[in-house]
C-alpha positions as CSV (number, residue, x, y, z in Angstrom):
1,X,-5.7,11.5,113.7
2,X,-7.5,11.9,110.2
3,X,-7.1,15.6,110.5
4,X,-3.4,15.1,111.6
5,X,-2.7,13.9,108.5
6,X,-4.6,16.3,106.4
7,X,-3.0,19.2,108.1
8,X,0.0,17.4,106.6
9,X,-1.0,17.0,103.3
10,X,-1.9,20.6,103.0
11,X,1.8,22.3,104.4
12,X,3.1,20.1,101.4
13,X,1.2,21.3,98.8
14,X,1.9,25.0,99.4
15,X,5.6,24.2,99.8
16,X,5.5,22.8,96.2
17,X,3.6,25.4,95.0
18,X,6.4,28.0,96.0
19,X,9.2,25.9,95.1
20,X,9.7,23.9,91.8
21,X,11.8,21.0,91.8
22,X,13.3,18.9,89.2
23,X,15.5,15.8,89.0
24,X,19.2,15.4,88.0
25,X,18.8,11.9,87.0
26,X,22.3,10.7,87.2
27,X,21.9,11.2,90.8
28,X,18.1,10.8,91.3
29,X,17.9,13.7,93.8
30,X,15.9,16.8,93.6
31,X,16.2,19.9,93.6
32,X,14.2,23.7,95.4
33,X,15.0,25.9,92.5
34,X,14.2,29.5,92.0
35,X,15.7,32.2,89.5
36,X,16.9,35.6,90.5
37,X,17.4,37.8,87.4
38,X,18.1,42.1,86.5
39,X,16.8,43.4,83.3
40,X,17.7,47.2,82.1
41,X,14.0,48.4,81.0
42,X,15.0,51.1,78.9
43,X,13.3,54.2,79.8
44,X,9.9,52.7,81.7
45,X,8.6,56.6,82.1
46,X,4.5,57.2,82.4
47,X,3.6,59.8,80.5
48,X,3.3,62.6,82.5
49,X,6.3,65.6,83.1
50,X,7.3,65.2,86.6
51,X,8.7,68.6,88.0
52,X,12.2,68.7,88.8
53,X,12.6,66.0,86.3
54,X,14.1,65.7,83.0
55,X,11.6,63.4,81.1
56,X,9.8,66.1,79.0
57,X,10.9,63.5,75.7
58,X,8.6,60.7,77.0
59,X,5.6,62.8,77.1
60,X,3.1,63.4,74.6
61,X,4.4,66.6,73.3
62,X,8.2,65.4,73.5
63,X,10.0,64.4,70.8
64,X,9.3,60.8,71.1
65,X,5.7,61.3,71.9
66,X,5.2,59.1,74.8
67,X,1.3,58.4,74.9
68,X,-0.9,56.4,76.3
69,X,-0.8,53.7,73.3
70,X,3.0,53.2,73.5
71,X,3.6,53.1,77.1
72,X,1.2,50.3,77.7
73,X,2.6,48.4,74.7
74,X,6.2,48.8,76.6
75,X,4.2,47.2,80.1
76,X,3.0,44.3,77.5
77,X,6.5,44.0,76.4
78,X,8.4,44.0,79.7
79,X,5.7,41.7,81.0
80,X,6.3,38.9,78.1
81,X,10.0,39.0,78.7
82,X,10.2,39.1,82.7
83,X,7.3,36.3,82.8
84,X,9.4,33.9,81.0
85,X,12.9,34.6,82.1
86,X,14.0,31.4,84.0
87,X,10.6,29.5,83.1
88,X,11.9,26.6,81.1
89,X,13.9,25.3,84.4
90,X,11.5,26.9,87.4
91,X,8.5,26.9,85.4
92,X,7.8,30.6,87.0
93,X,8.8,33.9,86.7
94,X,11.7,34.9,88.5
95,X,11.5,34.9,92.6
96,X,13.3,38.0,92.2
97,X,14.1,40.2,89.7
98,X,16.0,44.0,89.8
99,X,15.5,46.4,87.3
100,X,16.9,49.8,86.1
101,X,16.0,52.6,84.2
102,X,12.0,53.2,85.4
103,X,10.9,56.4,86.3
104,X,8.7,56.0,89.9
105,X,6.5,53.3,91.5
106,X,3.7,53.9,90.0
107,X,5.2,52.4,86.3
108,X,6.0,49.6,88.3
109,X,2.8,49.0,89.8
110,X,1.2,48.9,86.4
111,X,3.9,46.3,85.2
112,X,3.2,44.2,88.1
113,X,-0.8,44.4,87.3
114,X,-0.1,43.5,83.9
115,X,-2.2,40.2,83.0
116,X,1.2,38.0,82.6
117,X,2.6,39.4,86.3
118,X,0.0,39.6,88.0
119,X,-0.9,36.0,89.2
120,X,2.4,35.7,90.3
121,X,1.7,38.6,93.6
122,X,4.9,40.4,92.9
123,X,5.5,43.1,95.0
124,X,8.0,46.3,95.1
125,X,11.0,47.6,96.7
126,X,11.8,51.2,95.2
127,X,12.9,54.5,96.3
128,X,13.2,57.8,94.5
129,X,17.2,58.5,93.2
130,X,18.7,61.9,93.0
131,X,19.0,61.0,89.1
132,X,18.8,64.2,86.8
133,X,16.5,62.0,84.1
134,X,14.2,61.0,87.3
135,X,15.1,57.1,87.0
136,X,15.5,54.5,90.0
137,X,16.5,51.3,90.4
138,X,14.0,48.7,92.1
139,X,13.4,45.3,93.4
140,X,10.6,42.7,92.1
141,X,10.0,40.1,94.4
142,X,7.3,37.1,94.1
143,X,5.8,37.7,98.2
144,X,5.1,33.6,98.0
145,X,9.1,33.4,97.8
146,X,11.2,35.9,99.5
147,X,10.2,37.8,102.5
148,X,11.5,40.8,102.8
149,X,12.6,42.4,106.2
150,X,15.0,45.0,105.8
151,X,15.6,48.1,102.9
152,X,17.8,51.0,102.6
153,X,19.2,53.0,99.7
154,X,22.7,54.3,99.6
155,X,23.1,57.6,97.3
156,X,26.3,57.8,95.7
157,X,28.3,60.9,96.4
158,X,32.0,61.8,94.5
159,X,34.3,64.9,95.9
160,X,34.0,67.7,94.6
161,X,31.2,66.8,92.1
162,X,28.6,68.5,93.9
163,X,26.6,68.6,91.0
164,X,26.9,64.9,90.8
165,X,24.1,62.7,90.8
166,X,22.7,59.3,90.0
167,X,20.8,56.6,90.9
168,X,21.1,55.7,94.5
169,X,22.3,51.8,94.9
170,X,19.1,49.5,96.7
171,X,19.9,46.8,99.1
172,X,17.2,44.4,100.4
173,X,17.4,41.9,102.7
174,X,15.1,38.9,103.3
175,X,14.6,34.9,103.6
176,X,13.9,32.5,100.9
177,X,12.9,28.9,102.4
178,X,14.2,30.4,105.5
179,X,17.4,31.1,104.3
180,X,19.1,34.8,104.8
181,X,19.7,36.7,101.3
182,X,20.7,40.2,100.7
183,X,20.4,41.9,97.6
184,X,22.0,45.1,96.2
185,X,20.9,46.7,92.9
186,X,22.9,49.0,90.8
187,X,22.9,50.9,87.5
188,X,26.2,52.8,87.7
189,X,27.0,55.9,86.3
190,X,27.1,55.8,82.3
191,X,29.6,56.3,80.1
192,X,28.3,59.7,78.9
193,X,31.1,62.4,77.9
194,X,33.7,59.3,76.8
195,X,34.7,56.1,78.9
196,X,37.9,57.2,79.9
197,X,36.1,59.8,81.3
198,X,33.8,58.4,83.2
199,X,35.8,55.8,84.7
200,X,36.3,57.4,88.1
201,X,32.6,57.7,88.3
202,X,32.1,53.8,88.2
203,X,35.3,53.2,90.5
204,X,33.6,55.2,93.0
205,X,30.1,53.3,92.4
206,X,31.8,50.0,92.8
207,X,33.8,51.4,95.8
208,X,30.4,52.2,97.6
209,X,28.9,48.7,96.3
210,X,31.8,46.9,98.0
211,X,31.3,49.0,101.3
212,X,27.8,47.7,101.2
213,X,28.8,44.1,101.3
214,X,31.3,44.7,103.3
215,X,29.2,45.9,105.6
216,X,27.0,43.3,105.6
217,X,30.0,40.0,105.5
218,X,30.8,41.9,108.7
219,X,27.7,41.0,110.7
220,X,27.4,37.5,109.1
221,X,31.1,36.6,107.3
222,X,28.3,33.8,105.8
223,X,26.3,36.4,104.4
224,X,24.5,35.2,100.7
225,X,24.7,38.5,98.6
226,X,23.5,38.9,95.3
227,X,25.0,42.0,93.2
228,X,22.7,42.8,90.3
229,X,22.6,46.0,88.2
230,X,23.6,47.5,84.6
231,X,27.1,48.4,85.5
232,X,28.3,50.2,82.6
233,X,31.4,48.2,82.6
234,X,32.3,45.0,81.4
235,X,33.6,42.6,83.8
236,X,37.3,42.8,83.1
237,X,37.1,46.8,83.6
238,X,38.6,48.1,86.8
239,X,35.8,49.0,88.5
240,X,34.8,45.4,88.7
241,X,38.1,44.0,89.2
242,X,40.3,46.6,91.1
243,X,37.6,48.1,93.2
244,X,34.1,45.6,93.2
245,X,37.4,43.1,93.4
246,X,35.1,40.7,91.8
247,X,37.0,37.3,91.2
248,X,37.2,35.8,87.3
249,X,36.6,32.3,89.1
250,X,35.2,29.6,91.4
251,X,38.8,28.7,92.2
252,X,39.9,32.4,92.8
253,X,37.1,32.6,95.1
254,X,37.6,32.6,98.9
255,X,35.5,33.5,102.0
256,X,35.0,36.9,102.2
257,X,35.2,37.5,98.6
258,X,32.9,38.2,95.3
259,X,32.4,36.1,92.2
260,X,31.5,37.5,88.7
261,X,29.2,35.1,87.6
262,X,29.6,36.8,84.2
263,X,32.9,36.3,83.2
264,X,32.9,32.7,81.6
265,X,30.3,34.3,79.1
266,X,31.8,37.5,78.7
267,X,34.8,35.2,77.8
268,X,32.9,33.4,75.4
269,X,31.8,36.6,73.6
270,X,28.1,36.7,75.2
271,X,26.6,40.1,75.8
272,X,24.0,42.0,76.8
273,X,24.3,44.6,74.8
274,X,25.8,45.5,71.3
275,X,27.6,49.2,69.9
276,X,28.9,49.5,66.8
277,X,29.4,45.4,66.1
278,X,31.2,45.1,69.6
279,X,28.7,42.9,72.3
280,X,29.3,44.1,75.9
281,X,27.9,42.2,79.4
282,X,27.4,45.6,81.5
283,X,24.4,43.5,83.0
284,X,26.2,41.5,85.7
285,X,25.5,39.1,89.1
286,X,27.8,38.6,91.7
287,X,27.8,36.5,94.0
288,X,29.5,36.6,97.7
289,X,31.2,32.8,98.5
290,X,28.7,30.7,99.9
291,X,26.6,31.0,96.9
292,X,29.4,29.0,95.2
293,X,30.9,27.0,97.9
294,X,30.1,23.1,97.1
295,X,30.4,22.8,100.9
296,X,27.9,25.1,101.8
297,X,24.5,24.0,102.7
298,X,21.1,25.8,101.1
299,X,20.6,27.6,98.2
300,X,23.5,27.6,95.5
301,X,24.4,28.8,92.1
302,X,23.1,26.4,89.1
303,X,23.0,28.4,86.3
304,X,24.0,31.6,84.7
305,X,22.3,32.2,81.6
306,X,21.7,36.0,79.5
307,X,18.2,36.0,78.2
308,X,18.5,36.4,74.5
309,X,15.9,34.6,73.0
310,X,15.2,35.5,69.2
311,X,11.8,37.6,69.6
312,X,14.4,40.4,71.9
313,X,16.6,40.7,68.4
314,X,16.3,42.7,65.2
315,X,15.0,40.6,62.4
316,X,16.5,42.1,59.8
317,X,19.0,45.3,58.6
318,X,22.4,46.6,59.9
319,X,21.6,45.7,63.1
320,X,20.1,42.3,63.1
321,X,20.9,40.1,65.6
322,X,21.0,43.1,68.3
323,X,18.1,44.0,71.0
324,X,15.3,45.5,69.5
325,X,14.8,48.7,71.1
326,X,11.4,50.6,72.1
327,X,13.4,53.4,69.9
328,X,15.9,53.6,67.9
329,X,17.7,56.8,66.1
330,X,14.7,58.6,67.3
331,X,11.8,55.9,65.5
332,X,9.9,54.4,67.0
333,X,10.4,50.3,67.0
334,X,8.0,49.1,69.6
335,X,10.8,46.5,70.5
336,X,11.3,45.8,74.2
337,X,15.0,47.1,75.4
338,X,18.4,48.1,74.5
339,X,19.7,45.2,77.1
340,X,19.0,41.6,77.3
341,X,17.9,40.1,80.9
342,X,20.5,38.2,83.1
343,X,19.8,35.6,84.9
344,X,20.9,32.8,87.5
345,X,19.3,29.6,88.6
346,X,20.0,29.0,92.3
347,X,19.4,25.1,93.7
348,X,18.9,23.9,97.0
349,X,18.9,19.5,97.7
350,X,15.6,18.1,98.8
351,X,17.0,15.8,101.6
């Protein structure tokens, strides 16, 4: 009987040790929480000049002469921010976090070994992109937390561009407390040559991101799907509304459909990212219904916050108050990105 009840008293402990739980005292219940974030890393490259591969400028000899010294102060950088996003509710780093704009695995292998990662066991979900510049998207994942059964990447392809390429769009799929999630990560073309321009590039990266979820609703119409990526456009842009059809509201929300958990702060004049004293929110989540559905049983959404805290922003000059880069105008900065992290807090009721 004694080791009965030890057995017991051990399963607890390791579920609290995954999970964090606080109290809404009004109610006096308690709460599984984990966060789920995406943070642009602004040009994670190594050092080296990969063939086939446009990243000659972060190399030593390029013209922003990438070394040894500066690429690990960017790992000790990305490493202070991701480690704290979400921490003040979860007390953790994120359960899982996407990120854009890093050039291979092995960058992300020395971010995750970084001393503020590493006790947290994060492992990696990446695949090489056709991109011209050689970056990827990837998925960070906490291996306590979600565990991850299914990957595929889905490479972008436009008629008649043939010489069209960019980074292909990641979806993973996995269980968190048991619980079915799928996650698709995105960094959509830019708006490089003009935005007008560019537009039908992003309408065609949000029409393969909706395929993807569509794809998936039709297995499981109850499917949990979180959209995460630097999408180049704000929220009320096309792409996101005519194409993504990602709804302004919990209201306008119905099964089947996708809610821009961005758009009450993009409302509120909240970015991510600033351009010539004008704050966009290009770094988005969305959520598919039962994420948002009061009805629904599990995991749903608490929180959506941007991680701005005041160490990410200039201190001083014309541009105070905006993210402090790694460079800027071709100097140096040793900031930490051109984007601020997004984030959501997802809750689940201790019964």
């Amino acid at each position: 009987m004694k080791k009965k009840i030890i057995l017991q008293i051990s399963v607890c402990l390791v579920f609290f040790s995954i999970f964090s739980t606080f109290t809404v005292k009004s109610q006096q219940k308690q709460f599984k929480v984990v966060t789920v974030a995406f943070y642009n890393l602004e040009n994670l490259f190594d050092t080296l000049d990969t063939p086939d591969k446009d990243d000659f400028e972060y190399t030593p000899e390029g013209p922003n002469k990438w070394d040894s010294k500066k690429y690990n102060t960017k790992l000790e950088r990305m490493s202070e921010v991701i480690a704290q996003i979400g921490a003040d509710i979860t007390k953790t780093a994120p359960a899982v976090i996407g990120v854009s704009e890093i050039e291979n695995r092995k960058v992300l292998e020395d971010l995750i070994n970084m001393p503020l990662l590493k006790p947290y066991n994060f492992d990696i979900v990446h695949y090489e992109s056709p991109d011209k510049r050689g970056v990827d998207v990837a998925l960070l994942y906490q291996k306590s937390i979600l565990k991850v059964e299914n990957t595929r990447s889905a490479t972008l392809k436009m008629k008649d561009l043939d010489d069209f390429f960019t980074r292909d769009q990641l979806v993973v799929s996995g269980t968190i407390d048991n619980e079915k999630f799928h996650f698709i990560v995105n960094h959509w073309p830019s708006r490089s040559g003009g935005e007008k321009v560019s537009i039908p590039k992003r309408n065609a990266a949000a029409d393969l991101t909706r395929s993807l979820a569509d794809s998936i609703m039709l297995t499981d119409p109850n499917a949990k799907i979180i959209i995460m990526g630097d999408l180049n456009d704000d929220p009320s842009n096309e792409s996101l509304l005519k194409h993504l059809k990602a709804k302004k509201t919990v209201g306008d929300t119905k099964p089947g459909d996708l809610y821009n958990a961005m758009y009450d702060l993009y409302l509120n004049g909240i970015g991510t990212l600033a351009y010539r004293d004008a704050w966009n929110i290009f770094d988005q989540l969305i959520l598919s219904y039962p994420l948002i559905n009061k009805d629904e049983t599990g995991f749903k959404l608490y929180k959506t916050k941007v991680f701005d805290k005041e160490f990410l922003k200039n201190e001083s000059g014309m541009y105070k108050g905006y993210p402090k880069r790694t460079h800027a105008g071709g100097v140096y900065q040793a900031g930490y990105s051109d984007h601020f992290p997004v984030y959501i807090i997802l809750t689940k009721e201790l019964k």
